[in-house]
N, CA, C and O of each residue as an XYZ file, in Angstrom:
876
protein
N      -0.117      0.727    -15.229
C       0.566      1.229    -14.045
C       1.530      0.166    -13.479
O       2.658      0.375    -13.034
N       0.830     -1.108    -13.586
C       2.097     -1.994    -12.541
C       1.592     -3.189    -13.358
O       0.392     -3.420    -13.503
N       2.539     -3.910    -13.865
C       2.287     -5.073    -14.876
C       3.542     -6.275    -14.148
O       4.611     -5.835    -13.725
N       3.313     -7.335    -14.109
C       4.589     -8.150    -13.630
C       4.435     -9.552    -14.113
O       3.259     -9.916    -14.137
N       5.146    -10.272    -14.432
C       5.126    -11.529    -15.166
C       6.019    -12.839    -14.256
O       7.174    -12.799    -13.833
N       5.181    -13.758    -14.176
C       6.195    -15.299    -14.198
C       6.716    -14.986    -12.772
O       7.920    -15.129    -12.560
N       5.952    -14.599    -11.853
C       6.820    -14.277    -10.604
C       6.852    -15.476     -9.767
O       5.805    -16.101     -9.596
N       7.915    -15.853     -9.242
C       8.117    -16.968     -8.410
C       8.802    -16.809     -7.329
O       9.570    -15.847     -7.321
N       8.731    -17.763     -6.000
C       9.417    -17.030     -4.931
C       9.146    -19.034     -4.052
O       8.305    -19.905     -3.831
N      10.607    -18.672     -3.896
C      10.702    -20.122     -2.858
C      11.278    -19.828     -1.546
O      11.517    -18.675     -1.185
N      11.473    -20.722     -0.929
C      11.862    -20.632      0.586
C      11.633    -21.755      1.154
O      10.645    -22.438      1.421
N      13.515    -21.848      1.378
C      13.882    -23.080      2.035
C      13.020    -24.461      1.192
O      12.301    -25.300      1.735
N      13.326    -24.367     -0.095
C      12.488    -25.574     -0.889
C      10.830    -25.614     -1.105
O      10.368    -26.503     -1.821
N       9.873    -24.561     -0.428
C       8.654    -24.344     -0.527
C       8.434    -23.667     -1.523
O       9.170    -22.719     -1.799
N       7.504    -23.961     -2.187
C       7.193    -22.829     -3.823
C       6.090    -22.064     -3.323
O       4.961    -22.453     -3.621
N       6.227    -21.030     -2.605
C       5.273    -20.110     -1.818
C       3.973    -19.305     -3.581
O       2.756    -19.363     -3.755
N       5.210    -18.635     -4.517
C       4.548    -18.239     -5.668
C       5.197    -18.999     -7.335
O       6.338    -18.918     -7.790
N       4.338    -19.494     -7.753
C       4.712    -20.419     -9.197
C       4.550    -20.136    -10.024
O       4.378    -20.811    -11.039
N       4.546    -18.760     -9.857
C       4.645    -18.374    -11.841
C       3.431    -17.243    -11.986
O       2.680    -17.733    -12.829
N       3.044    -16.342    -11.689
C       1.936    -15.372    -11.489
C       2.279    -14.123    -11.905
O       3.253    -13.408    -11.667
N       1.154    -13.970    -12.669
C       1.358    -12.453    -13.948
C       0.078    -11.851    -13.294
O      -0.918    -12.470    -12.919
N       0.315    -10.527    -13.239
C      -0.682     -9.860    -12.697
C      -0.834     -8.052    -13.261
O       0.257     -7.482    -13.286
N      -1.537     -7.550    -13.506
C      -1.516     -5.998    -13.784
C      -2.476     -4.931    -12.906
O      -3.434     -5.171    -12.171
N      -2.045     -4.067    -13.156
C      -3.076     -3.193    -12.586
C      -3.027     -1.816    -13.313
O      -2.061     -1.054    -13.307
N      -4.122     -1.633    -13.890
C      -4.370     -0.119    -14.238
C      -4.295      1.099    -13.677
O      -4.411      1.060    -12.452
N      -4.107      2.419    -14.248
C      -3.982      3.469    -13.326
C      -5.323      3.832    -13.077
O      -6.255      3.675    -13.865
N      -5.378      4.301    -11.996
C      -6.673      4.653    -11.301
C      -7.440      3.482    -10.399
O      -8.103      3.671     -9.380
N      -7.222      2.487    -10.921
C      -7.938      1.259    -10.518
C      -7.818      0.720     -8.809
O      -6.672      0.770     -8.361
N      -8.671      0.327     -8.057
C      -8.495     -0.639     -7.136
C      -8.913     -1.780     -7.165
O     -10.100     -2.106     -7.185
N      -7.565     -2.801     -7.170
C      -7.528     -4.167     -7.277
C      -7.046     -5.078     -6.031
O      -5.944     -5.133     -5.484
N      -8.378     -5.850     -5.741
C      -8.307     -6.480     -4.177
C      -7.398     -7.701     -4.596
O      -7.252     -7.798     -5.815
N      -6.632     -8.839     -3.675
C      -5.981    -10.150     -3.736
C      -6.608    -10.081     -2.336
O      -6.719     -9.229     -1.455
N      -7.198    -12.163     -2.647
C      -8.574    -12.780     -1.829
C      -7.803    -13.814     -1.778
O      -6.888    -13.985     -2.584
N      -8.063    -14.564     -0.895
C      -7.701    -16.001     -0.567
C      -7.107    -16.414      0.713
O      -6.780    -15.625      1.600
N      -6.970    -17.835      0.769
C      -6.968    -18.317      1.861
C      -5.585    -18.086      2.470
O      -4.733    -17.986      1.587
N      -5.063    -17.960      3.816
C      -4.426    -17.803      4.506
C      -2.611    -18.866      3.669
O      -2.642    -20.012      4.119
N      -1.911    -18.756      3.151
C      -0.922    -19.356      2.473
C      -1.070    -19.459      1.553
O      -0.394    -20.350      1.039
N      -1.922    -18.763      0.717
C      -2.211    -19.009     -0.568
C      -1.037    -17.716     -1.547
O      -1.194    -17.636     -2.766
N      -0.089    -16.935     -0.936
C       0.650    -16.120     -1.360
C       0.936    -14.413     -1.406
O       1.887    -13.710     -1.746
N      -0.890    -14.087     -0.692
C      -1.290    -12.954     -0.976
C       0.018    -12.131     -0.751
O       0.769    -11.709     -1.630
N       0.122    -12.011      0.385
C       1.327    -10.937      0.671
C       2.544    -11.390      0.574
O       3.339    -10.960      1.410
N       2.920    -12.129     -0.198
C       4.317    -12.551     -0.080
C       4.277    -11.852     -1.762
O       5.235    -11.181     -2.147
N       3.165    -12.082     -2.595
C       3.181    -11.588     -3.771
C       3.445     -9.621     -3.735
O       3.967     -8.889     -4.577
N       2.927     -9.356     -2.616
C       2.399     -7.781     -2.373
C       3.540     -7.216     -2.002
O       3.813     -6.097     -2.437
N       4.465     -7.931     -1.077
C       5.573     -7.387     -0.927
C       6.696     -6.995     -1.756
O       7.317     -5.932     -1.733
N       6.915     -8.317     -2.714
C       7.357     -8.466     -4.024
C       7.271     -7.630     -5.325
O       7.895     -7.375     -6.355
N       6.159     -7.364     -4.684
C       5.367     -6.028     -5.817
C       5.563     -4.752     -5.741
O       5.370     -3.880     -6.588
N       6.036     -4.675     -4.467
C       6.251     -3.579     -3.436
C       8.151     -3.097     -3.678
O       8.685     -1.991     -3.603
N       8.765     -4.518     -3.987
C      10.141     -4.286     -3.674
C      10.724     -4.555     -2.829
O      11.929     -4.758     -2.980
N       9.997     -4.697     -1.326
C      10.090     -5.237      0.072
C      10.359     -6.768     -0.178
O      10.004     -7.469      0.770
N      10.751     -7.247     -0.938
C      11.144     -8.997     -1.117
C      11.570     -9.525     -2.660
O      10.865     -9.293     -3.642
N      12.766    -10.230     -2.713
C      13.225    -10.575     -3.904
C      12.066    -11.625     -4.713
O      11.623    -12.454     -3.918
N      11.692    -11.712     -5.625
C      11.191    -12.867     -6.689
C      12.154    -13.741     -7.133
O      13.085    -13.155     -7.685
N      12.280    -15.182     -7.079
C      13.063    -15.989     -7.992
C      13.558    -15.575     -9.086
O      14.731    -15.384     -9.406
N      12.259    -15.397     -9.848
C      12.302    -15.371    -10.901
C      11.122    -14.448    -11.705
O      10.088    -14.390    -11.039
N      11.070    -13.867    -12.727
C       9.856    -12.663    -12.579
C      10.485    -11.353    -13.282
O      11.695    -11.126    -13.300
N       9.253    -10.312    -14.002
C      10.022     -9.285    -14.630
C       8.708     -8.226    -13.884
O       7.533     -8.568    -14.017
N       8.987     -7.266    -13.306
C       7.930     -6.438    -12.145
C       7.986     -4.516    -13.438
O       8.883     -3.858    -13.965
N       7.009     -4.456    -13.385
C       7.198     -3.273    -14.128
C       6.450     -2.287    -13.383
O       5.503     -2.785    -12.774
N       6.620     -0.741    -13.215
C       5.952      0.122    -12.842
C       5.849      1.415    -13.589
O       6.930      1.917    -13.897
N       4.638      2.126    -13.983
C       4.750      2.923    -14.880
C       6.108      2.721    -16.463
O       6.409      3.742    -17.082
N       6.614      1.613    -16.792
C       7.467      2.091    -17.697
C       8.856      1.521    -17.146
O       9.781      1.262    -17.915
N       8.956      1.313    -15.519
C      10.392      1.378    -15.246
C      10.307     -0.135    -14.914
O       9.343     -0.551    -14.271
N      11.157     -0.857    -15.279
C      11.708     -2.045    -14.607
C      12.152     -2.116    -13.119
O      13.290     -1.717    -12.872
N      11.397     -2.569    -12.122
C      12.225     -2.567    -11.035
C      13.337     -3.448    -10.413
O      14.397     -3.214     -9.831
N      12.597     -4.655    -10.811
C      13.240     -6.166    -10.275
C      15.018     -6.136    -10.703
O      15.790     -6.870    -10.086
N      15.385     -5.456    -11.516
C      16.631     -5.271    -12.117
C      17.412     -4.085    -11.147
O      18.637     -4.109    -11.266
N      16.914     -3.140    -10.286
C      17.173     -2.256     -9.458
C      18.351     -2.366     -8.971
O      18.273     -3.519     -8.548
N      19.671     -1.929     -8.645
C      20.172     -1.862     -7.458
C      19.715     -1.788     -6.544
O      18.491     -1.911     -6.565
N      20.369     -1.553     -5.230
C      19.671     -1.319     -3.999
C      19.498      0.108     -3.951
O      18.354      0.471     -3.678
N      20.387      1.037     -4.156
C      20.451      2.647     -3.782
C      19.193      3.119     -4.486
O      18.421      3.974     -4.052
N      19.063      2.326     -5.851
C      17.728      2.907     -7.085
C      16.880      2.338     -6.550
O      16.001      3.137     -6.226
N      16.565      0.937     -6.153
C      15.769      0.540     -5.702
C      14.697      1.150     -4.572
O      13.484      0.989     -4.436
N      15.723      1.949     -3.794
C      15.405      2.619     -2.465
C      14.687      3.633     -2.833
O      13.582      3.891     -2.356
N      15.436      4.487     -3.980
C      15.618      5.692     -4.249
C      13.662      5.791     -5.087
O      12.853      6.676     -4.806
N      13.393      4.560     -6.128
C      12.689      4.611     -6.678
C      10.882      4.358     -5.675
O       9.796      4.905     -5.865
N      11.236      3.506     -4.847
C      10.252      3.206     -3.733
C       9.685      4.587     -3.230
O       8.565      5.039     -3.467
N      10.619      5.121     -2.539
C      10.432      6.105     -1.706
C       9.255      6.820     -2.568
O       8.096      6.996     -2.192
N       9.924      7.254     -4.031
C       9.513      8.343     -4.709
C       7.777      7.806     -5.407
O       6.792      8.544     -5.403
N       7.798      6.758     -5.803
C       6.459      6.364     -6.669
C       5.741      5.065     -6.128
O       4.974      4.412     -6.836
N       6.115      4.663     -4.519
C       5.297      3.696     -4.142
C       5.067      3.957     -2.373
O       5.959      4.132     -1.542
N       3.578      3.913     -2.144
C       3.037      4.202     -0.704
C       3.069      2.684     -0.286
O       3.022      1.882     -1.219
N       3.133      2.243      0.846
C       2.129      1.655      1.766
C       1.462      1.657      3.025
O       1.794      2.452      3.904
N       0.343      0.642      3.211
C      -0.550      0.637      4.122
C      -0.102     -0.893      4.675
O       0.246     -1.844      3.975
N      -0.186     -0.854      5.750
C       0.161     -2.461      6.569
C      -1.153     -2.363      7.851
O      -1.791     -1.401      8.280
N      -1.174     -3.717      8.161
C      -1.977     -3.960      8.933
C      -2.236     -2.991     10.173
O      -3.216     -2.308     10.474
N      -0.912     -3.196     10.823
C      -0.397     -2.340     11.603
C       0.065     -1.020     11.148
O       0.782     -0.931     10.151
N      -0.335      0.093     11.875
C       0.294      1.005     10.927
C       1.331      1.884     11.284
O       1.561      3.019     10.866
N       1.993      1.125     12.210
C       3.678      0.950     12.394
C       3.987      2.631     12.538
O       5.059      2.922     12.007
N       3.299      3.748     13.122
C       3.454      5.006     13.131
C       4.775      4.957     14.456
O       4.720      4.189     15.417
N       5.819      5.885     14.225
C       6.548      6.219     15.226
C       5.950      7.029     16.806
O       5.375      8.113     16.702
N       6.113      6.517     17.932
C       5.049      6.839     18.727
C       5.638      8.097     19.108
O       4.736      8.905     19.329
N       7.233      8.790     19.340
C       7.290      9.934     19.719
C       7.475     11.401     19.207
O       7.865     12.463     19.694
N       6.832     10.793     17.528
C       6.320     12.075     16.837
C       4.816     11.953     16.869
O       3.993     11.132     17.272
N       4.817     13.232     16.217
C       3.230     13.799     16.085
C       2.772     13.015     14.817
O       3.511     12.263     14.181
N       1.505     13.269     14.532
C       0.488     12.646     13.413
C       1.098     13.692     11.876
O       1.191     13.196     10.753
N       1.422     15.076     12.181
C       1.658     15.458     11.259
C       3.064     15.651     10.520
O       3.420     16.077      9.421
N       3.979     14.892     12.186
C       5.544     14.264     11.713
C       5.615     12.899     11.108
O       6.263     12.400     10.189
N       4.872     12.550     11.808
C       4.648     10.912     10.448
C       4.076     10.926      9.549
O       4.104      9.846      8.958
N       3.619     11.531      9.180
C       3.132     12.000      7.476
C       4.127     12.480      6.614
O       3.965     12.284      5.409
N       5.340     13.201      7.087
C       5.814     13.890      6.902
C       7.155     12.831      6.418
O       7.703     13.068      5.341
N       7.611     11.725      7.235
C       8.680     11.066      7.387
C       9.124     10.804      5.871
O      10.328     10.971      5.673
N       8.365     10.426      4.786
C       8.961      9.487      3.506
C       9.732     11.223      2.768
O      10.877     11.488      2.403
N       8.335     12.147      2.821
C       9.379     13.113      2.538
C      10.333     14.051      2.565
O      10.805     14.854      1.760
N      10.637     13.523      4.570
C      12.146     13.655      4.899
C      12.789     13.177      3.661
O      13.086     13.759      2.617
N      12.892     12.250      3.963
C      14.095     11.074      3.430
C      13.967     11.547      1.855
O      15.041     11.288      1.313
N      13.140     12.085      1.017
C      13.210     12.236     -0.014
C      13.751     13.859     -0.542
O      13.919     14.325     -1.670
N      13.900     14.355      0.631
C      14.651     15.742      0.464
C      13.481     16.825      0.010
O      13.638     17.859     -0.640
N      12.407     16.334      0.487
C      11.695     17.442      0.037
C      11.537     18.895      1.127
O      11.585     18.664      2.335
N      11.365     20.260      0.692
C      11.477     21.385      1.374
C      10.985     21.589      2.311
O      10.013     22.280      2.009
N      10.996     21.470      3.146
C      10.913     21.210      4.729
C       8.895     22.341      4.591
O       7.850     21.709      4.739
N       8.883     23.664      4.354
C       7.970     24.451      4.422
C       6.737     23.501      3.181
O       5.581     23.414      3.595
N       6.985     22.983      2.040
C       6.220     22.563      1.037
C       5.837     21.078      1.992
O       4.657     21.025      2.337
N       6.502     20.192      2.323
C       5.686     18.672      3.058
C       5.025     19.220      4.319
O       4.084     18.460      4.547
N       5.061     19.994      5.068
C       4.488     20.159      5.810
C       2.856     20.694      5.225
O       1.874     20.059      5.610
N       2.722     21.612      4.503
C       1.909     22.326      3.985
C       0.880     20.978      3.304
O      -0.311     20.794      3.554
N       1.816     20.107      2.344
C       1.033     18.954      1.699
C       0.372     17.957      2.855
O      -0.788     17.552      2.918
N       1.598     17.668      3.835
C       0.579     16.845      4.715
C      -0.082     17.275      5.427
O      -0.891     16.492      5.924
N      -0.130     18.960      5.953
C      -1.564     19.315      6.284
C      -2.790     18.839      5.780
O      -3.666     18.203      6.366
N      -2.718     19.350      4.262
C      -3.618     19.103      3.323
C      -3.990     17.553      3.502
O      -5.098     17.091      3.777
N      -2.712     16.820      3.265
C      -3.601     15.267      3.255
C      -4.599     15.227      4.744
O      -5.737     14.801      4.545
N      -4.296     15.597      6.084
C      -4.594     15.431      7.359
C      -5.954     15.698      7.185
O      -6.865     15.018      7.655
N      -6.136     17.226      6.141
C      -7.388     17.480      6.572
C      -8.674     16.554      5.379
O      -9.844     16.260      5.627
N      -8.082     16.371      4.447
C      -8.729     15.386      3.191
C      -9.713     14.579      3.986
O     -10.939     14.476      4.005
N      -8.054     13.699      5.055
C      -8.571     12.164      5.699
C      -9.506     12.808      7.105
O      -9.814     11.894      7.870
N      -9.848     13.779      7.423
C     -10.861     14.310      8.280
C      -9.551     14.292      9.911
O      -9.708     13.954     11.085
N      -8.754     14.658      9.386
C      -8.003     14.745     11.060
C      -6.832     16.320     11.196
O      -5.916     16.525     11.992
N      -7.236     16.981     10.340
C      -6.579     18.520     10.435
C      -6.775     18.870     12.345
O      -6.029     19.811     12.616
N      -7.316     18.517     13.244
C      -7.554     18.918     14.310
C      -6.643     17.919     15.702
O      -6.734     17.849     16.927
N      -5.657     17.181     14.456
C      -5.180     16.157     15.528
C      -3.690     16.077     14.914
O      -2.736     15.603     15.530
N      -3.643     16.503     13.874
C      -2.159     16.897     13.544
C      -0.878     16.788     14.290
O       0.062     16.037     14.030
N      -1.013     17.932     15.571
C      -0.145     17.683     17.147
C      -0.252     16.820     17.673
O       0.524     16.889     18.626
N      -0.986     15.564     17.689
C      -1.122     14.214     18.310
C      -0.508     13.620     18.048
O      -0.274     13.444     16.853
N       0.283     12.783     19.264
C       0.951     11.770     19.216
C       0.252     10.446     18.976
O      -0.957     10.516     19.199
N       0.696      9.237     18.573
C       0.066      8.303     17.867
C      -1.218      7.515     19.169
O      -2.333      7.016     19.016
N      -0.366      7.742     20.360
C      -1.470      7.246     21.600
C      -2.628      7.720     22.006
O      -3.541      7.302     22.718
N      -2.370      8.832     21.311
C      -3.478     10.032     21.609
C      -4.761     10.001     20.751
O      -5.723     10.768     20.763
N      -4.524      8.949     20.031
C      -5.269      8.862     18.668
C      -6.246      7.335     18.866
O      -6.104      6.342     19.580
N      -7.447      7.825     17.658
C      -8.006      6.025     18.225
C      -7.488      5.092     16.893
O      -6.883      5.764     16.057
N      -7.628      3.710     16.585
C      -7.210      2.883     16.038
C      -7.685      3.545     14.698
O      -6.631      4.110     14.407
N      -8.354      3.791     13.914
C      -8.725      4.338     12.915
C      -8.241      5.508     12.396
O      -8.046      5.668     11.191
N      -7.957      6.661     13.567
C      -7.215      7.746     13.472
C      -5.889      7.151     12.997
O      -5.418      7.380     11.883
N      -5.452      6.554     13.705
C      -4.373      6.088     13.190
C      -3.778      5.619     11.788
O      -2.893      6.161     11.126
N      -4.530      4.425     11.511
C      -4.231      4.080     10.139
C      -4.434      5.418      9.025
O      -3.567      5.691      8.195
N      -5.534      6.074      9.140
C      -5.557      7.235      8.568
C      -4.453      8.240      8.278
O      -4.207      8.931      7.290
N      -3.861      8.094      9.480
C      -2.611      8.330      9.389
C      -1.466      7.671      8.678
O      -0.561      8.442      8.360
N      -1.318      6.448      8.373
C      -0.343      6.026      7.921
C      -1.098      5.918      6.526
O      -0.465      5.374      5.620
N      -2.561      6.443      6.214
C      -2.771      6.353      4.759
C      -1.873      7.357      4.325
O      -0.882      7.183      3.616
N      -2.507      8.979      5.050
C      -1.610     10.199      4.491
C      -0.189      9.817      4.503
O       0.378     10.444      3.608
N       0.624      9.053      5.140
C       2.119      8.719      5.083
C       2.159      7.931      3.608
O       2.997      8.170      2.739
N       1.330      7.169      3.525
C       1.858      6.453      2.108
C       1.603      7.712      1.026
O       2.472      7.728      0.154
N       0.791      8.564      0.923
C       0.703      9.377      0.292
C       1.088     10.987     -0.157
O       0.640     11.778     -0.988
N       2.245     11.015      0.936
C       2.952     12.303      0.926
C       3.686     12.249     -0.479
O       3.386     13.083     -1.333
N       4.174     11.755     -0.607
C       5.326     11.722     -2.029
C       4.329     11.135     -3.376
O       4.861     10.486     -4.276
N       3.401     11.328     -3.385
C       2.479     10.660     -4.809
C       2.894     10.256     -5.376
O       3.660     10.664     -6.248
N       2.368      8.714     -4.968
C       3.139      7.708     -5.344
C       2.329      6.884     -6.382
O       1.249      6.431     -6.004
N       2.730      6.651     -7.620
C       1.881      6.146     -8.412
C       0.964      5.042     -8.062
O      -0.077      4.801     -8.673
N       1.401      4.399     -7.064
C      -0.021      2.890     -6.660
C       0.687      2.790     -5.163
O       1.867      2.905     -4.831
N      -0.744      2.480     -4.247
C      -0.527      2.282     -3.069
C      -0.718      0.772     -2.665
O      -1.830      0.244     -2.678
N       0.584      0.022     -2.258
C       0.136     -1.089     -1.823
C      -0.296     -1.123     -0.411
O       0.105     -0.418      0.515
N      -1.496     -2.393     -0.401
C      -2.057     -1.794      1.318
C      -1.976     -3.726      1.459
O      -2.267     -4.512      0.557
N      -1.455     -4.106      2.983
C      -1.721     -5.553      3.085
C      -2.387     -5.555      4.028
O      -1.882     -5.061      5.036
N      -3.622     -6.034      4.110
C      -5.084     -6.274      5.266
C      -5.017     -4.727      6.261
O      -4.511     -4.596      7.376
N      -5.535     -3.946      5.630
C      -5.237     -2.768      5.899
C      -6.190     -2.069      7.116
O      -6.053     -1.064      7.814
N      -7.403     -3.300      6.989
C      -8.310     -3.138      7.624
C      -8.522     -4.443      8.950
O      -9.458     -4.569      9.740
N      -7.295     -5.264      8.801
C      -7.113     -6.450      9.528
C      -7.544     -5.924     11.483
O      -8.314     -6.460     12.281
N      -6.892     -5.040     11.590
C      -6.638     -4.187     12.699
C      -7.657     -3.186     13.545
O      -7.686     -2.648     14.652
N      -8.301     -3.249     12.603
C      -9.728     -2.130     12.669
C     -10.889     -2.780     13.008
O     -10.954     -3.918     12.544
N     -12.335     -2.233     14.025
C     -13.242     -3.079     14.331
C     -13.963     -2.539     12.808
O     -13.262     -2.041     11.927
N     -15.324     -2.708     12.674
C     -16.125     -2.776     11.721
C     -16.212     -1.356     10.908
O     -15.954     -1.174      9.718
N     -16.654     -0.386     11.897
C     -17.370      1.065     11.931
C     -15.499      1.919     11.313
O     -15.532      3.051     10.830
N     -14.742      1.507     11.388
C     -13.559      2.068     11.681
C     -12.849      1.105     10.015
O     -11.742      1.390      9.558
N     -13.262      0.618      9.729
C     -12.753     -0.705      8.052
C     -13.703     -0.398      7.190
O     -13.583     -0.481      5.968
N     -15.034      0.100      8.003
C     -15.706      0.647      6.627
C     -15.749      2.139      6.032
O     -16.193      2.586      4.975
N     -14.978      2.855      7.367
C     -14.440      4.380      7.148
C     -13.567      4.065      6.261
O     -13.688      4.801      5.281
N     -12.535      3.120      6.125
C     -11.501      3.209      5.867
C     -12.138      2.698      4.283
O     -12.240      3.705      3.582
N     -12.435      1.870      3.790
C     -13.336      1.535      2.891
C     -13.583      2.979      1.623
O     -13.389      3.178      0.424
N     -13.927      3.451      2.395
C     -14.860      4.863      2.036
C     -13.446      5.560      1.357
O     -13.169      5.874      0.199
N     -12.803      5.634      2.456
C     -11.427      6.831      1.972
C     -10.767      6.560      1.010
O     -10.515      7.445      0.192
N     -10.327      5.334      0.846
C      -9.944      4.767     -0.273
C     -10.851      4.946     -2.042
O     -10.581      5.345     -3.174
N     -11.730      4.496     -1.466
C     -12.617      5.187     -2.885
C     -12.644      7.029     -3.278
O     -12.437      7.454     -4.414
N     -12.922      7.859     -2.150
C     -13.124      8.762     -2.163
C     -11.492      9.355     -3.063
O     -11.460     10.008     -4.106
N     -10.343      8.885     -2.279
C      -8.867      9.004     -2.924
C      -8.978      8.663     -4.418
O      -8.390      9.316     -5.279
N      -9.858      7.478     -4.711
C      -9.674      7.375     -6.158
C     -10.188      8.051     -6.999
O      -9.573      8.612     -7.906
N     -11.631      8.101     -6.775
C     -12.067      9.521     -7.173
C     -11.346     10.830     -6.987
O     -10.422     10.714     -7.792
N     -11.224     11.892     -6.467
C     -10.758     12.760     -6.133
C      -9.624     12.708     -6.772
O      -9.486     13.496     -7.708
N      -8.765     11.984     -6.517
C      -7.037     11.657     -6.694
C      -6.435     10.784     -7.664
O      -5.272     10.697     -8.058
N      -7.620     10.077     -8.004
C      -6.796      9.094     -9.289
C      -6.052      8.097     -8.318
O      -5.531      7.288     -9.085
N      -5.788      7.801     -7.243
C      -4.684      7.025     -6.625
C      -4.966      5.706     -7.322
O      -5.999      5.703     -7.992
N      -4.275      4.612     -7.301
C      -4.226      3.272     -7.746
C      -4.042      2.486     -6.164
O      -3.192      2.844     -5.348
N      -4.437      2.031     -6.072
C      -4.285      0.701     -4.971
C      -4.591     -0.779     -5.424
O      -5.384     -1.365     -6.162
N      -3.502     -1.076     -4.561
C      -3.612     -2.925     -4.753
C      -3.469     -3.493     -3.405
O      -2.441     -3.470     -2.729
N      -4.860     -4.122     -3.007
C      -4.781     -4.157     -1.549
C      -5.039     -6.041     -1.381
O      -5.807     -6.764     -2.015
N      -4.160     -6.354     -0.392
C      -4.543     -7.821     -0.080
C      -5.341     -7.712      1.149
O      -5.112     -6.833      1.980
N      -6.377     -8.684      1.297
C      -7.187     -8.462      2.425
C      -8.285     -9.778      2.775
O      -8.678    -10.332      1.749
N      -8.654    -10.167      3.650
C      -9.801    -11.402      3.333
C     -11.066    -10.569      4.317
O     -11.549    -11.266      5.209
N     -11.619     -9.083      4.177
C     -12.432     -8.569      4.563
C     -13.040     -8.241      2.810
O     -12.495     -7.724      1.835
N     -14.578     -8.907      3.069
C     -15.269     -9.225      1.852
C     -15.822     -7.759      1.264
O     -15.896     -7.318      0.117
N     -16.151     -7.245      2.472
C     -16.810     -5.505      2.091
C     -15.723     -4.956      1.064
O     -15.900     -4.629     -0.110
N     -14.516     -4.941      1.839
C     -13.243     -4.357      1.445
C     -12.938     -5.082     -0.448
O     -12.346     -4.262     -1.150
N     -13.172     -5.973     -0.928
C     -12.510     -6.583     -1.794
C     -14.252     -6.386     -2.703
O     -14.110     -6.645     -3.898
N     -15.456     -6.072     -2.404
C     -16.576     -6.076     -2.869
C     -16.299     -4.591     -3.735
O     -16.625     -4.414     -4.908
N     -15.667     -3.658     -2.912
C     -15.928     -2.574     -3.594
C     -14.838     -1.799     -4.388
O     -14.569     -0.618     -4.611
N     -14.315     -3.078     -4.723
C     -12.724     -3.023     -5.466
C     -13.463     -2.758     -7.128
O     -14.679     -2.628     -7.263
N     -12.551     -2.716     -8.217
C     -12.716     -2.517     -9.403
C     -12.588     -3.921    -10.046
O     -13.229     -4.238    -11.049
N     -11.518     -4.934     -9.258
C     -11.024     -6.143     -9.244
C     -10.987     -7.127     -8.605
O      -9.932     -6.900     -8.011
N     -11.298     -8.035     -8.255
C     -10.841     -9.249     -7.476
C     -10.027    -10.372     -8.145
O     -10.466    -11.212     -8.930
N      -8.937    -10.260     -7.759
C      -8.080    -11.740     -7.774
C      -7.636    -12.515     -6.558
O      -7.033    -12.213     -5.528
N      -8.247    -13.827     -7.143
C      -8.106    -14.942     -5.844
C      -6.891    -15.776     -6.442
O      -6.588    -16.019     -7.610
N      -6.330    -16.112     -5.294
C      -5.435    -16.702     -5.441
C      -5.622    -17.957     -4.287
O      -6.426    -17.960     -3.354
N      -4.761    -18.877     -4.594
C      -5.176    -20.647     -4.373
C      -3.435    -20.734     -4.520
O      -2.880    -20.180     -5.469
N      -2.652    -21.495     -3.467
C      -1.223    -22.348     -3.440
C      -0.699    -21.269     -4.439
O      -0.795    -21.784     -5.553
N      -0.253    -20.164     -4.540
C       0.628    -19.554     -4.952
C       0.705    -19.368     -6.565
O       1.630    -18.908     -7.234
N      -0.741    -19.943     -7.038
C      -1.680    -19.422     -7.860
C      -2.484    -18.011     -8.089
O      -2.831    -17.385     -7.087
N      -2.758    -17.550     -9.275
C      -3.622    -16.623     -9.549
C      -4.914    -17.651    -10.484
O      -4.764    -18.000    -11.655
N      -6.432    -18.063     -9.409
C      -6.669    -19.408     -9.966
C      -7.973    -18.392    -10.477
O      -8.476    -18.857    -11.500
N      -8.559    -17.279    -10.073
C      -9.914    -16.649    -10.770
C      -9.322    -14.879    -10.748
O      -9.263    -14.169     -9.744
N      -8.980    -14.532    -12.002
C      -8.840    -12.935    -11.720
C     -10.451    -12.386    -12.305
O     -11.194    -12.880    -13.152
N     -10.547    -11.540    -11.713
C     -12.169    -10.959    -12.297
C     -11.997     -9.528    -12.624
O     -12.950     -8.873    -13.048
């Protein structure tokens, strides 16, 4: 599903990532562990498309991305890659079932068919009854839930998520925990999540730690 080689990434003379090959299978969830500068999300973003690599060849299903224009680049994101962020950055003066909805605005999909799908996702993630809610109206968990179904309107071959659960108290990271598995089952989804919540990275398929912009134990 997502294979990438020799990736490197500097800034302002700092070697943030030095050379890191990494894959991920379809279906699979694969956690990135480590200490606070050690690269996690600077790699995730990169992976994502959200940030140039030095140097590095990024593959997804088959397609080369790192070689992208910007318009393909855009064009290709939208269509075969979700994410999850800490924050889950929902627009506050739409509804729960207009921000679900947003990636497949932009992707031209039929106004009557995304609505119908992100019903469906709403009610999967247990919130079909909050749909009309605005994002304030909602509790912290509702929320991200929400921006799961957003990464997942356009099925997107792998979902990148960065500390997805950073934001969330316990009862509300281990829901979230749950959904994610349940998606893989059910859905086949792929995720590659960075995170330093141990539950979260325990019940991965994978753990890779990373050390100074190293990949120093993949498991």
């Amino acid at each position: 599903m997502l294979k990438a080689t020799n990736i490197t990434r500097n800034y302002n003379g700092l070697h943030v990532l030095k050379g890191v090959d990494i894959f991920v299978n379809k279906g699979e969830i694969v956690s990135i562990v480590g200490s606070s500068g050690a690269g996690k999300s600077t790699l995730l973003h990169i992976l994502g498309s959200l940030d140039k690599a030095n140097s590095g060849e990024i593959w997804i299903n088959d397609q080369r991305i790192d070689t992208l224009k910007e318009k393909e680049l855009a064009k290709f994101r939208n269509q075969h890659i979700g994410f999850v962020f800490q924050f889950h950055h929902l627009l506050p003066e739409f509804t729960a079932l207009e921000n679900v909805c947003i990636p497949g605005w932009i992707a031209g999909t039929n106004k009557n068919d995304l609505e119908a799908r992100a019903l469906d996702l709403l009610k999967i993630l247990g919130l079909q009854d909050r749909a009309s809610h605005k994002p304030l109206e909602l509790s912290g968990g509702e929320q991200q839930r929400v921006a799961v179904a957003r990464a997942l309107i356009n099925n997107p071959d792998i979902v990148f998520a960065d500390e997805p659960t950073g934001n969330l108290d316990s009862k509300h990271a281990q829901e979230l925990h749950e959904l994610f598995l349940h998606l893989q089952k059910t859905m086949g989804q792929t995720f590659l999540i960075v995170t330093h919540n141990e539950a979260l990275a325990k019940m991965s398929d994978r753990v890779i730690h990373m050390k100074d912009g190293y990949i120093v134990e993949p498991q």
